[in-house]
N, C-alpha and C positions, 0 to 999 in steps of 0.2 A: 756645208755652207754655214758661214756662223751669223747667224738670224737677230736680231733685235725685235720685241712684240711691243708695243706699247700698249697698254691699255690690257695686258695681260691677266688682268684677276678679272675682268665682265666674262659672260656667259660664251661669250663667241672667242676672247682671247685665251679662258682657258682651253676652249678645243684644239682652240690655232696650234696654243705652244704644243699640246700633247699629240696632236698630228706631226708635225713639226721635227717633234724628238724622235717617234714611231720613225720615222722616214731616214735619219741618220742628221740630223743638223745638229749643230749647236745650237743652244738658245738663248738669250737674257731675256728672263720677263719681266718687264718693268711694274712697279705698281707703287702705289703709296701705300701701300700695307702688304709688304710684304710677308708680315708672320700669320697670314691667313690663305696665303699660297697653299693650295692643295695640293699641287705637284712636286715630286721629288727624281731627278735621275743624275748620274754623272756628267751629263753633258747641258744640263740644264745649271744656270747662273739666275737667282731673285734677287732682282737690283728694289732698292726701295728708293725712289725716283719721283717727282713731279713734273709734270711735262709744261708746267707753265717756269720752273726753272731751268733757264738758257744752259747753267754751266754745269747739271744735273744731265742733263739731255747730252749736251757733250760727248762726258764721259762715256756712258753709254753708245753712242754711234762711233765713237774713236773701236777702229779694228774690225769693225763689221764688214758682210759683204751684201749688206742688205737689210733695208724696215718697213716695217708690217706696223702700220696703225689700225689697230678695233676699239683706238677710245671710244666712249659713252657716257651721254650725262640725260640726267633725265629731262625731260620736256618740263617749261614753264612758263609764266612770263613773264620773268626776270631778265636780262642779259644774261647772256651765254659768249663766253670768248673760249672757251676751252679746245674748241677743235680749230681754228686757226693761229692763237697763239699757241696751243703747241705743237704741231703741224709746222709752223713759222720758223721753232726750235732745233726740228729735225732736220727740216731744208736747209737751214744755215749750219749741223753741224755736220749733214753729210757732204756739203759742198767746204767746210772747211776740211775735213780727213780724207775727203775724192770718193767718196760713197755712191754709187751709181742709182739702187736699185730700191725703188719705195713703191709702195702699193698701201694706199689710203681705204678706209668705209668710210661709204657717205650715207647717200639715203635715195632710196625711188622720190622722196618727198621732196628732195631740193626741186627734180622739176616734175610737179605731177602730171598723168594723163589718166583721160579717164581707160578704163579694163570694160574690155567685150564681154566680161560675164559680172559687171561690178551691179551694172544694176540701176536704178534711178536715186536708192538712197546711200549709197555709196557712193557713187560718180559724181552727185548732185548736193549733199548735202554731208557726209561724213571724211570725204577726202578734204575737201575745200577748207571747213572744220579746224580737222586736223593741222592742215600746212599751212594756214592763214591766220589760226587764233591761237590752239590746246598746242602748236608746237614751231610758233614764227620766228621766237628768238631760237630755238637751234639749228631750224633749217636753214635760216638768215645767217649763222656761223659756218654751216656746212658749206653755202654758197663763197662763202668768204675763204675758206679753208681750200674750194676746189680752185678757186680766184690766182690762187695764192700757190697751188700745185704746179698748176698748169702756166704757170708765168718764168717756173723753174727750171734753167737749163738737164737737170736728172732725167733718169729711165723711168717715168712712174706711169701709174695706172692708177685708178679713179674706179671701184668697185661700190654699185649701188644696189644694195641689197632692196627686199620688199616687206612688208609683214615679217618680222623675225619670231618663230614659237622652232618647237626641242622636235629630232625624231632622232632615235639612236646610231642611227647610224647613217655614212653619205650614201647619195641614192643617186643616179644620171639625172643631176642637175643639168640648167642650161645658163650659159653663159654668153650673152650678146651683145656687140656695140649698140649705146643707143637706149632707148628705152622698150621694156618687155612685155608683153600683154598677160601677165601674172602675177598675182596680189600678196602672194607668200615666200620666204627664203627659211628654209631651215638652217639654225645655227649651224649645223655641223656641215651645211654643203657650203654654206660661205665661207668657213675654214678653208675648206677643201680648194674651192674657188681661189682662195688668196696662196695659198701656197703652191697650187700648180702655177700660177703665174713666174714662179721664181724660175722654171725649167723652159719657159714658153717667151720667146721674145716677138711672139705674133701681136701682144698686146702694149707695146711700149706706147706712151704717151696714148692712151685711148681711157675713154669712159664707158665702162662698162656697166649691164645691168646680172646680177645673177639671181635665179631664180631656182623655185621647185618644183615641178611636174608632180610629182608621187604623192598620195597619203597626205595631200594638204586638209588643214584645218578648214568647216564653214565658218563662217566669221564672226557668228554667235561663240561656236568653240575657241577660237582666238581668241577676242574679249574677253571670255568668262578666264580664259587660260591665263592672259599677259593681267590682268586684274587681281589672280590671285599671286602672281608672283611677284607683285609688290609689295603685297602684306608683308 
């Protein structure tokens, strides 16, 4: 299948494309820097691309048979349009070349609930936080970005991952309509998550949650983790 990634050089899209490739696909990873692309194979194409230009994006979706968005921007509180204009980009060029098959990340955060094991200051005081003040303008995009999926005549899916931290390798995730009562997503099972869907037409037009069972982080661990990998 010849694959399009957007948002290819984040943490989640370089596993996408390198799963991706493992599996026999073609790939274009899209990025705006591409000569920092860590990946190399024959079947792999590094477009250096902006997803907020219309006729960059284009190019890109012309010949595919399918797009995988893992944009990322970081949390603020600035405006954020990144994931519905370019998400907006995709939509309109995969319905100008008949491109069927998208599958978005979003966030547990667009709509929170609180977790059976989150606890009083989590449930009460650090989700709320989070999705209301340290990260409204992106969730607020996010929302706009699903707005704007789901309005689409395409095949898409709406993948809402939770807590994103590293473990090396996919582990029996779980993957369910709706929202999950689990606080963690390992990068590499979200991967995994977005590319079985391309074999799986049980998920067309649905909002899904994916999550991790195994070897999850405490949440002190997390923090201290997602904190140093911002430095």
């Amino acid at each position: 299948m010849r694959i399009a990634v957007f948002g290819a050089n984040g943490p989640t899209g370089r596993l996408l494309t390198g799963q991706a490739l493992a599996a026999g696909h073609q790939v274009a990873a899209v990025t705006r820097q591409p000569d920092s692309f860590p990946l190399h194979h024959d079947r792999l194409e590094v477009v250096g691309a902006d997803v907020l230009d219309p006729i960059a994006v284009d190019a890109v979706v012309a010949g595919r048979d399918a797009v995988l968005s893992t944009l990322g921007v970081p949390a603020g509180r600035k405006p954020i349009t990144t994931y519905s204009q370019g998400v907006a980009h995709m939509v309109a060029a995969m319905q100008r070349h008949r491109v069927r098959r998208l599958a978005v990340v979003s966030s547990s955060g667009v709509d929170p609930s609180p977790y059976s094991d989150g606890g009083f200051l989590f449930n009460r005081v650090l989700l709320p936080y989070v999705t209301r003040v340290l990260g409204k303008t992106l969730y607020d995009d996010m929302r706009r970005m699903e707005t704007l999926v789901r309005a689409s005549d395409l095949d898409w899916t709406i993948v809402r991952p939770s807590g994103l931290y590293h473990l090396p390798s996919v582990t029996d995730y779980t993957l369910v309509a709706g929202h999950a009562d689990n606080r963690f997503t390992a990068r590499v099972d979200l991967a995994a998550g977005l590319l079985a869907l391309l074999d799986d037409d049980r998920h067309l037009r649905t909002t899904l949650s994916v999550t991790t069972t195994a070897a999850n982080p405490t949440m002190l661990q997390w923090i201290r983790h997602e904190a140093r990998a911002r430095k």
